[in-house]
C-alpha positions in Angstrom: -5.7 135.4 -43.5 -6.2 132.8 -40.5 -6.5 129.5 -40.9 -9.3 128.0 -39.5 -7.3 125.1 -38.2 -4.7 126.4 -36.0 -6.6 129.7 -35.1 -8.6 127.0 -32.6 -6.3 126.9 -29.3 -7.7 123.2 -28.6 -6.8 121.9 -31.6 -3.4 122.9 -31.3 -2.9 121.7 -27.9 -4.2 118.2 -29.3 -1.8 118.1 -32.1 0.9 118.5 -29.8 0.2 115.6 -27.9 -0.5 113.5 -30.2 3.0 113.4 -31.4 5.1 110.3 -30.3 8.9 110.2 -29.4 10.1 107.5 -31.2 13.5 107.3 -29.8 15.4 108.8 -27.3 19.0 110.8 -28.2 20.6 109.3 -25.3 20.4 106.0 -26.2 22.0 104.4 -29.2 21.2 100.5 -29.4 23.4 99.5 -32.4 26.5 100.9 -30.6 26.0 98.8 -28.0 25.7 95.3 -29.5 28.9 93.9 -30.3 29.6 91.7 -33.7 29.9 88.3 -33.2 32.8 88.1 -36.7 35.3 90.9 -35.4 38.4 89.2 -36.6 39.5 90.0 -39.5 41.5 87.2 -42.2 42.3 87.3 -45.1 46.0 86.2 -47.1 48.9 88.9 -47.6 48.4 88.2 -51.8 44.7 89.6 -50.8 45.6 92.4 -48.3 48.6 93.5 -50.8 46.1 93.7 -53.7 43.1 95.6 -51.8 46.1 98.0 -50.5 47.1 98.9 -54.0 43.3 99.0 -55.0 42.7 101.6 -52.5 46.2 103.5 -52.3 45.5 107.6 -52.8 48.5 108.2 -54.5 50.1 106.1 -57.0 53.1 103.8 -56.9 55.7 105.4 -59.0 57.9 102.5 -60.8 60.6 104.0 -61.7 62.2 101.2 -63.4 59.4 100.1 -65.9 59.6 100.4 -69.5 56.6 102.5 -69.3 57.6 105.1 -66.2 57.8 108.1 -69.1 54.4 107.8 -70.2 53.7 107.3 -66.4 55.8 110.0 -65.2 54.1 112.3 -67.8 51.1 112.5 -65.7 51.9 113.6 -62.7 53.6 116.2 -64.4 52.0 120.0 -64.0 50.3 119.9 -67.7 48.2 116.4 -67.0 47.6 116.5 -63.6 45.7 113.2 -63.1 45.1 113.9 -59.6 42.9 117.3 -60.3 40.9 115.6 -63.0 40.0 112.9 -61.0 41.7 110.2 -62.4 43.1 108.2 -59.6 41.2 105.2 -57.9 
């Protein structure tokens, strides 16, 4: 089966041309603008919470009432960590 289309060699060759290079690989215009709000602020309170909001492992606290409950699942049998369970 040939398509009718493509089996014309001047309609190929105008196909081809017609296609547009929108941009070039070379260049990379957003790395090259700088942001005018690089510094970052914020309190210790803030940076101490948003650490423990996005630590990967958990803090053990060894000397809270509830550190056997805790302690329980990290344990081998409920391994929070393979259920997907920590933040």
């Amino acid at each position: 089966m040939v398509l009718t289309e493509y089996s014309d060699k001047k309609k190929k060759k105008e196909r081809k041309d017609s296609i547009e290079t929108v941009m070039s690989l070379i260049e990379f215009p957003l790395l090259d603008q700088t942001s005018s709000n690089s510094v970052i602020s914020t309190t210790p309170n803030d940076l101490s919470n948003w650490s423990r909001l996005s630590s990967l492992w958990p803090l053990l606290y060894g000397t809270s009432c509830c550190f056997i409950e805790f302690a329980s699942l990290i344990g081998s049998r409920f391994d929070f960590d393979r259920y997907g369970l920590v933040p």
